[in-house]
SERO-4910 file (N, C-alpha, C, O; in steps of 0.05 Angstrom, whole numbers):
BEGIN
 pado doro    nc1    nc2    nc3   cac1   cac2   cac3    cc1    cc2    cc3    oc1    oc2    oc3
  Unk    A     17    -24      0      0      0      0     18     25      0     31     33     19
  Unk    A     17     35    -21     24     64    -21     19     80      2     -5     83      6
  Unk    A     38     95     24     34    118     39     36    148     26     54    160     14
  Unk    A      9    154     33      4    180     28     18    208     33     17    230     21
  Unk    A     32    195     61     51    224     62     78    219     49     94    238     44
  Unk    A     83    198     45    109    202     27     99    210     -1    118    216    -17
  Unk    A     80    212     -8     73    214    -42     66    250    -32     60    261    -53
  Unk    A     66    264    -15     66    291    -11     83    297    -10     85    320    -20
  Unk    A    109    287      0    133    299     15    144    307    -10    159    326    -11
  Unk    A    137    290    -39    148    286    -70    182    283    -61    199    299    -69
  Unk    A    186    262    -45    217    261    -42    228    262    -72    213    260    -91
  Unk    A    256    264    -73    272    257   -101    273    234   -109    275    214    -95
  Unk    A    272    236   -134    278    206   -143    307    188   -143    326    204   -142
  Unk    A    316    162   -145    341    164   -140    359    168   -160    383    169   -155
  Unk    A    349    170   -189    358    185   -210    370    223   -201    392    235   -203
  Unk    A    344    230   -190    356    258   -187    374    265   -167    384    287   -167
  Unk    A    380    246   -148    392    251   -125    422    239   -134    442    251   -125
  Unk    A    426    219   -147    445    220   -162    454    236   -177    479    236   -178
  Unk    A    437    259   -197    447    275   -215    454    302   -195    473    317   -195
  Unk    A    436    301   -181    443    322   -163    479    321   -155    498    335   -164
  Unk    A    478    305   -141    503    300   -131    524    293   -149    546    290   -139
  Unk    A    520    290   -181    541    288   -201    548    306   -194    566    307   -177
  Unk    A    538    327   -204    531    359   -207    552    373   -180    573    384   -183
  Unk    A    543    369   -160    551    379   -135    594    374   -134    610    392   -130
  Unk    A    598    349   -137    617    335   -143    635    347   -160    659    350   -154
  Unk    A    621    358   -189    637    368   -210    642    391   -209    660    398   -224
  Unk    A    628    411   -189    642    438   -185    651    433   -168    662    454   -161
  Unk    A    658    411   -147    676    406   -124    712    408   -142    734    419   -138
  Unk    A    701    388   -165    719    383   -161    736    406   -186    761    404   -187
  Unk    A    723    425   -204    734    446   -220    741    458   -198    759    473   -207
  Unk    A    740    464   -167    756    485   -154    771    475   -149    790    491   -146
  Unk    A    779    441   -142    803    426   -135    819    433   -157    838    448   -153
  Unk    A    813    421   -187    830    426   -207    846    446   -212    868    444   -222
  Unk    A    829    472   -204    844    497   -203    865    506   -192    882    521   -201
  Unk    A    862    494   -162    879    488   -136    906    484   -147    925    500   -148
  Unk    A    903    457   -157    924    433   -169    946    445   -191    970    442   -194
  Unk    A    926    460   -204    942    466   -227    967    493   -225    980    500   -244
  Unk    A    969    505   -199    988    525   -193   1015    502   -191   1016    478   -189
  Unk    A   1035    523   -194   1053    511   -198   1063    499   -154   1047    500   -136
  Unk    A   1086    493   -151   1093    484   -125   1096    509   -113   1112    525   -124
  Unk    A   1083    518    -87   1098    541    -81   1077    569    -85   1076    588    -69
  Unk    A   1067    568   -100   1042    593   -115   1025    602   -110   1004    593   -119
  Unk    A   1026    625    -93    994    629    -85    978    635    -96    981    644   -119
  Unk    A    949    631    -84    928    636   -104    928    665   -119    923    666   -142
  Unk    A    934    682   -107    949    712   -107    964    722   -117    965    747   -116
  Unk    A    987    705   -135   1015    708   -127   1011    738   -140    988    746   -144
  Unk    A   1032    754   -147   1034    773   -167   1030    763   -202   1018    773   -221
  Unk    A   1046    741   -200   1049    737   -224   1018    732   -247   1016    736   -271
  Unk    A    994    719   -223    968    709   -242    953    729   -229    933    734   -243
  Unk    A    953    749   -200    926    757   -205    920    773   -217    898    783   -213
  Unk    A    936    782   -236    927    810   -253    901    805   -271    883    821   -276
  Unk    A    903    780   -280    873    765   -286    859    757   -276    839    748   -286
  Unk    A    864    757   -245    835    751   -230    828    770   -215    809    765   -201
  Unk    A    840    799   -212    831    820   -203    840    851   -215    858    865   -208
  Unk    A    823    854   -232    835    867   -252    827    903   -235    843    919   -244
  Unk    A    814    911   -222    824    932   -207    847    935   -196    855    958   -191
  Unk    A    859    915   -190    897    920   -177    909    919   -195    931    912   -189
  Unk    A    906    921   -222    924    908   -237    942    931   -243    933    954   -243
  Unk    A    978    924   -250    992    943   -254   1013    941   -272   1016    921   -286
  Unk    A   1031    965   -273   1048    959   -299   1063    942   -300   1072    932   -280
  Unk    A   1069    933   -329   1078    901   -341   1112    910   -322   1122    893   -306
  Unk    A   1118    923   -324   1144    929   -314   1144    921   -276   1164    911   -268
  Unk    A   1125    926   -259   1132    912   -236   1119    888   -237   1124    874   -218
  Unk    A   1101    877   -256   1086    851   -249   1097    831   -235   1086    820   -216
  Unk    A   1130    822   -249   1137    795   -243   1150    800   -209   1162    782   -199
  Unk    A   1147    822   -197   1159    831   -167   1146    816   -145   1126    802   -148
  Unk    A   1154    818   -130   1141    800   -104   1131    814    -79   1141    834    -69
  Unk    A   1111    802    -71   1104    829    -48   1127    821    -18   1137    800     -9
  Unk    A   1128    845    -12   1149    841     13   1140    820     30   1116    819     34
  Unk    A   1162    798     45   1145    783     61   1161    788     89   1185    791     92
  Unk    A   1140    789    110   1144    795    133   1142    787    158   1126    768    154
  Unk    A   1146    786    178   1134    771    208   1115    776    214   1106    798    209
  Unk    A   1097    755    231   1066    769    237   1077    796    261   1067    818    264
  Unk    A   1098    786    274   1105    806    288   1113    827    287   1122    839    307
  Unk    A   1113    835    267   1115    865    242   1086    881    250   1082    903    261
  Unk    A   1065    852    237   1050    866    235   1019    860    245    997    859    233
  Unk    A   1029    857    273    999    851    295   1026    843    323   1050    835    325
  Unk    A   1004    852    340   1014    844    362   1003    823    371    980    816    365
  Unk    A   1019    810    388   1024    778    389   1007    782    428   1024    783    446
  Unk    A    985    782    435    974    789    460    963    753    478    943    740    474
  Unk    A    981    751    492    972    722    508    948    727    520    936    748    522
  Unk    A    942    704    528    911    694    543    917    705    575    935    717    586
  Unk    A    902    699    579    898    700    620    881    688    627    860    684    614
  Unk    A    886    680    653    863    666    666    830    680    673    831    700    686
  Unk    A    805    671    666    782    688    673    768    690    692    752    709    694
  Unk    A    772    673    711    756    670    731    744    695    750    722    697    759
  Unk    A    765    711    752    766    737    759    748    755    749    740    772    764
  Unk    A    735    755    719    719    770    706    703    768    696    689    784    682
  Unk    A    700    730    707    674    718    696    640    726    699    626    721    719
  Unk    A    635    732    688    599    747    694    580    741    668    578    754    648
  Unk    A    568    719    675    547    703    654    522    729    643    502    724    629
  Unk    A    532    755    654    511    773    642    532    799    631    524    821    626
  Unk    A    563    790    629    576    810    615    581    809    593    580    789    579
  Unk    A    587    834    585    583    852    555    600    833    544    584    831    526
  Unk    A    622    815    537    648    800    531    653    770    536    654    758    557
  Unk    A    658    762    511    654    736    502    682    731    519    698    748    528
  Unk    A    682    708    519    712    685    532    718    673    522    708    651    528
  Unk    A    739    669    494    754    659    479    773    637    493    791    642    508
  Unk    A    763    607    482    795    582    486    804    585    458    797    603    442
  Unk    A    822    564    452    823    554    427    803    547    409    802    553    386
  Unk    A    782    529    426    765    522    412    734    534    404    715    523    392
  Unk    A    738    563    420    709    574    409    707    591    438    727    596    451
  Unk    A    681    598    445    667    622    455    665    597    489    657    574    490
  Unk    A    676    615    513    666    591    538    647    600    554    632    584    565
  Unk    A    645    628    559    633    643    579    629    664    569    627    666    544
  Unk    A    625    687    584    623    722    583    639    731    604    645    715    622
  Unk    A    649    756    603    657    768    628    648    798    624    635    810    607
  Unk    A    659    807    646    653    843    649    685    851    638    691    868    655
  Unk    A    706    850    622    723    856    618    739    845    594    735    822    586
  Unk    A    755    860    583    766    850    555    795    853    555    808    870    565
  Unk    A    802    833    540    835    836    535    847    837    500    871    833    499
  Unk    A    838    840    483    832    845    466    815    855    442    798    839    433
  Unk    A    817    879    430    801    891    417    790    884    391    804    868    379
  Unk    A    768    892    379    749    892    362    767    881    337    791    886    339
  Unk    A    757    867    312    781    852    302    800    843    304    816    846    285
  Unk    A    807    829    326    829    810    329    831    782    309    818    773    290
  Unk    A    847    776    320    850    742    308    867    717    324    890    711    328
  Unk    A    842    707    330    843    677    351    855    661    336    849    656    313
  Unk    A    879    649    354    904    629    345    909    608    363    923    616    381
  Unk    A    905    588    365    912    569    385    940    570    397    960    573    384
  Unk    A    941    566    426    964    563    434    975    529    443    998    521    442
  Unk    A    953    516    453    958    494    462    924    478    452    902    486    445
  Unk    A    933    461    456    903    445    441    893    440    417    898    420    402
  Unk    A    876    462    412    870    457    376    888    491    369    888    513    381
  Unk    A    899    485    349    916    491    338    905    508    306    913    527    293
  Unk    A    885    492    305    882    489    267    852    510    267    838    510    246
  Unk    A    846    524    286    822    539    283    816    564    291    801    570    310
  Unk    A    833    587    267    833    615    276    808    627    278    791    611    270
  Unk    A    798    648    287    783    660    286    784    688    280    805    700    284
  Unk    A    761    703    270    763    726    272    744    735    286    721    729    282
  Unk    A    754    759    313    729    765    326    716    797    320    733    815    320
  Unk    A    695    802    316    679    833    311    690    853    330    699    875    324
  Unk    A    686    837    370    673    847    381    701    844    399    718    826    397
  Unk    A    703    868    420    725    859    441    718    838    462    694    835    468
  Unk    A    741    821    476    743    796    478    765    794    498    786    808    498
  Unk    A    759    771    519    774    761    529    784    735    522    768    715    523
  Unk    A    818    731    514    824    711    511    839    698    541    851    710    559
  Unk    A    833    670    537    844    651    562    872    635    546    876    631    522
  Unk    A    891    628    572    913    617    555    915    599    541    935    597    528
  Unk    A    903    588    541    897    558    505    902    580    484    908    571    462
  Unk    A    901    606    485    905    626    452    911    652    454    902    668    470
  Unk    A    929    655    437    932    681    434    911    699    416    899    691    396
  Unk    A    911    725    428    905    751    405    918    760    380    937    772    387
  Unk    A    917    759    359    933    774    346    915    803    336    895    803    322
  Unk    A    932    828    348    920    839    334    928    863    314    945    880    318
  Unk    A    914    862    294    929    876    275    936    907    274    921    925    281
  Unk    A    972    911    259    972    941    260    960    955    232    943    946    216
  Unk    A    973    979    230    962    991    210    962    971    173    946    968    155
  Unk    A    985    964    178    992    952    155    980    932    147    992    924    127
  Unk    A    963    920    150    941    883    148    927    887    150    927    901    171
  Unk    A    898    885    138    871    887    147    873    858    163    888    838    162
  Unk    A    850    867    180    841    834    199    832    814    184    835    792    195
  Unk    A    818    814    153    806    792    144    825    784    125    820    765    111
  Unk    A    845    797    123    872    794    105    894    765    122    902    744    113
  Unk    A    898    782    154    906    774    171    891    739    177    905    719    178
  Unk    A    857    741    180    854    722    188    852    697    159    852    672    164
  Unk    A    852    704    139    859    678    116    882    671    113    890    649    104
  Unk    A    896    692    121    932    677    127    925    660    145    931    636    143
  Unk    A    912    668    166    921    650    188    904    612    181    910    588    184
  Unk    A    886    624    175    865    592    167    883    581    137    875    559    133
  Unk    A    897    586    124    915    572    109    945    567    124    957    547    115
  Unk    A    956    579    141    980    563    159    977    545    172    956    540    184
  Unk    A    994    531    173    990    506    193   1010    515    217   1035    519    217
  Unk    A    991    517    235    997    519    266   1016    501    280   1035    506    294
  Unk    A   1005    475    271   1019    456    287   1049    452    273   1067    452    290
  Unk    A   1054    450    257   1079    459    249   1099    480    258   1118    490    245
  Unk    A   1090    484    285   1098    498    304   1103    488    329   1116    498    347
  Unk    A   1089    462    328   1100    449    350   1132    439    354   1144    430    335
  Unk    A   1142    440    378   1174    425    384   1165    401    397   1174    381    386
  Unk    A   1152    398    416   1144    375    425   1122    357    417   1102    361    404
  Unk    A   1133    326    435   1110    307    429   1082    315    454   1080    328    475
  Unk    A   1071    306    445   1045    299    468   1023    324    457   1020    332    434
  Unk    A   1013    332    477    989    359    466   1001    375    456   1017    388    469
  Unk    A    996    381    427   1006    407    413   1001    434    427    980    441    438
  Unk    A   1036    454    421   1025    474    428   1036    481    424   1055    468    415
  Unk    A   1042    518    425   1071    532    412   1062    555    433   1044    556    449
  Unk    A   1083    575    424   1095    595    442   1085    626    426   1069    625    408
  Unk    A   1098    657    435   1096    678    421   1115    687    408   1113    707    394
  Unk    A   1140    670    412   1164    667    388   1154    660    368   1154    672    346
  Unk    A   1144    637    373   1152    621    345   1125    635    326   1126    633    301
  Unk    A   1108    644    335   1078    663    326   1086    679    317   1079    682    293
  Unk    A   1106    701    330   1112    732    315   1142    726    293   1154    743    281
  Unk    A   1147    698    293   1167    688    272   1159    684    241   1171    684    219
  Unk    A   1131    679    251   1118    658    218   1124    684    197   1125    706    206
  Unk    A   1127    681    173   1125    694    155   1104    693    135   1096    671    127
  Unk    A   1093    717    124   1070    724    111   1081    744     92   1095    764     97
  Unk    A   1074    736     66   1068    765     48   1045    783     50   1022    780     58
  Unk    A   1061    806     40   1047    835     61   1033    854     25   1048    869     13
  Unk    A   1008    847     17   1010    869     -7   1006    890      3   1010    891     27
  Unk    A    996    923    -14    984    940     -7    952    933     12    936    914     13
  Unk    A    953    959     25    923    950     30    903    952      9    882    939     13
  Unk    A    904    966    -13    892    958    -42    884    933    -43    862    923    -39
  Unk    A    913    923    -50    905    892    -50    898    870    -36    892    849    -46
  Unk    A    899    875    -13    893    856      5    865    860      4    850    840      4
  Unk    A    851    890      3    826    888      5    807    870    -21    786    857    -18
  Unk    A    823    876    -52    822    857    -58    816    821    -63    799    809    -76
  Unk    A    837    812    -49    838    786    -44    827    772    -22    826    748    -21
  Unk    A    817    794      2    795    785     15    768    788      4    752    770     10
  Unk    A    758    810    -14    733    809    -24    735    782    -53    713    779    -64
  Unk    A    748    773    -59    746    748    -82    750    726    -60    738    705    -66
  Unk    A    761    724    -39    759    704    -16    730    698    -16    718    681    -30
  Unk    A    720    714      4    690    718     13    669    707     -9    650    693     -1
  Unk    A    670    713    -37    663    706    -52    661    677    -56    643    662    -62
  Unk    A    686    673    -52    687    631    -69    694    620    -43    704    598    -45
  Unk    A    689    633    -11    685    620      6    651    608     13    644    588     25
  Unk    A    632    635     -1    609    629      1    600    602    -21    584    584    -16
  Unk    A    611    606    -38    604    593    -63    620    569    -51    609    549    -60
  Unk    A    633    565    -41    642    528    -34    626    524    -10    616    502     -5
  Unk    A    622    545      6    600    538     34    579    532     20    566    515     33
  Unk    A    566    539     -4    531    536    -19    538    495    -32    522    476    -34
  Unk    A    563    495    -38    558    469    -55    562    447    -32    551    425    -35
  Unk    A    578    456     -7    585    441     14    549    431     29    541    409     39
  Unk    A    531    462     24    509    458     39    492    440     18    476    424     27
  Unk    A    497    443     -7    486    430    -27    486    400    -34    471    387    -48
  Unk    A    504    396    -24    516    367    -19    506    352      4    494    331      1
  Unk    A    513    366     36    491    354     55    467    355     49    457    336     60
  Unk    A    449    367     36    418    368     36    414    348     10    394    334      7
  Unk    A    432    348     -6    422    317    -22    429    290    -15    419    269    -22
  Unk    A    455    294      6    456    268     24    429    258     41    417    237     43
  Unk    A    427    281     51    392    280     73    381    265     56    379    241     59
  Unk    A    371    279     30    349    274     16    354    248      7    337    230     10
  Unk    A    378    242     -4    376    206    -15    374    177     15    371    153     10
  Unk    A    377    185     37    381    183     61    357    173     66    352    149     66
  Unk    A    336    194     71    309    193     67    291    174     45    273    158     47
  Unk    A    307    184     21    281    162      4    287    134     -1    273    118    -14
  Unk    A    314    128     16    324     93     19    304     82     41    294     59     41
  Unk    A    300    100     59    281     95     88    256     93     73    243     73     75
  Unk    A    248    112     59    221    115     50    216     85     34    195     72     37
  Unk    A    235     79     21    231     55     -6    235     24     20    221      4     18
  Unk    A    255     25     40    245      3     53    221     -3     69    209    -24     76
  Unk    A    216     33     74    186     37     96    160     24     72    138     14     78
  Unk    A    168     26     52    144     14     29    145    -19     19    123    -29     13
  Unk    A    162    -30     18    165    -48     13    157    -63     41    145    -85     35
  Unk    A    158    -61     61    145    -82     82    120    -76     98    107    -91    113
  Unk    A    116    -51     90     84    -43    105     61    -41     82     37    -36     88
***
């Protein structure tokens, strides 16, 4: 007997939930390809290609093949440790409580200002953040926060493309120090360009977040009409 509410729900068929997900797959994987095809070493950025992918920066043939200066983060943000919160903890204050791994509490007090950038010190390692709002960080992370020279969303896609833990010296729980942080090196463009290459960021970060969401919701959906097709076959 046919159920009625599955013939409303009009789940997908498993033809379309397959094509769906061809589909989903194949622009997965034209952004991989793109990835792949830089040479060893190349950023998405470099000087040498983005004059074709951002043609408002673009400049004369005579500096193209130049390199942007590369620098210490400790050039350019200050390198601000954690502290303990207990002291300023208040479940009804204005200020979030930063670990490594995300938001723990509130307090009445801040140790870092409005665009910073959350860096693990010990623990998780691999999950920067960027915060709006001023903030207290605890010692699992440091602040970085930026000087004149870096925008913060410039600052924070450097940081989600470094690998942190590659900063570790020891075995057991990863963790690193404010040496080895204000050591890493980063290329520094104009702020032109950085503003730039964060607004084409933002762009094909949304557009891989839409195929990523596009992809779970046809997993759901083929998920569903396997349940639906066994729920039919025995009732």
């Amino acid at each position: 007997m046919v159920n009625p509410n599955i013939e409303a729900e009009r789940l997908p068929t498993t033809a379309e939930c397959e094509g769906a997900m061809r589909d989903a797959w194949r622009e997965i994987g034209t952004i991989a390809a793109k990835n792949a095809s830089r040479e060893p070493g190349e950023s998405r950025f470099s000087r040498e290609s983005r004059s074709s992918r951002i043609s408002s920066c673009s400049r004369p043939s005579s500096t193209s093949s130049s390199k942007w200066p590369i620098v210490r983060l400790g050039d350019v943000c200050e390198v601000r440790a954690g502290a303990d919160y207990k002291a300023v903890r208040d479940d009804n204050g204005a200020f979030p409580v930063y670990g490594s791994g995300g938001v723990m509490c509130r307090a009445n007090a801040w140790r870092c200002p409005a665009n910073s950038v959350i860096v693990g010190r010990k623990g998780t390692l691999d999950n920067p953040m960027l915060v709006k709002e001023p903030f207290w960080n605890i010692d699992t992370c440091f602040g970085l926060i930026p000087k004149e020279s870096i925008l913060p969303e410039y600052l924070y896609f450097f940081c989600r493309n470094f690998d942190f833990y590659s900063l570790c010296q020891a075995s057991g729980r990863p963790s690193t120090n404010s040496d080895a942080i204000k050591a890493v090196s980063l290329p520094l463009p104009p702020l032109s360009e950085q503003k730039a290459i964060v607004a084409q960021l933002d762009a094909e970060m949304e557009r891989a977040d839409g195929i990523v969401e596009q992809a779970r919701r046809l997993a759901a959906a083929a998920e569903n009409l396997k349940k639906a097709l066994l729920k039919e076959a025995f009732e």
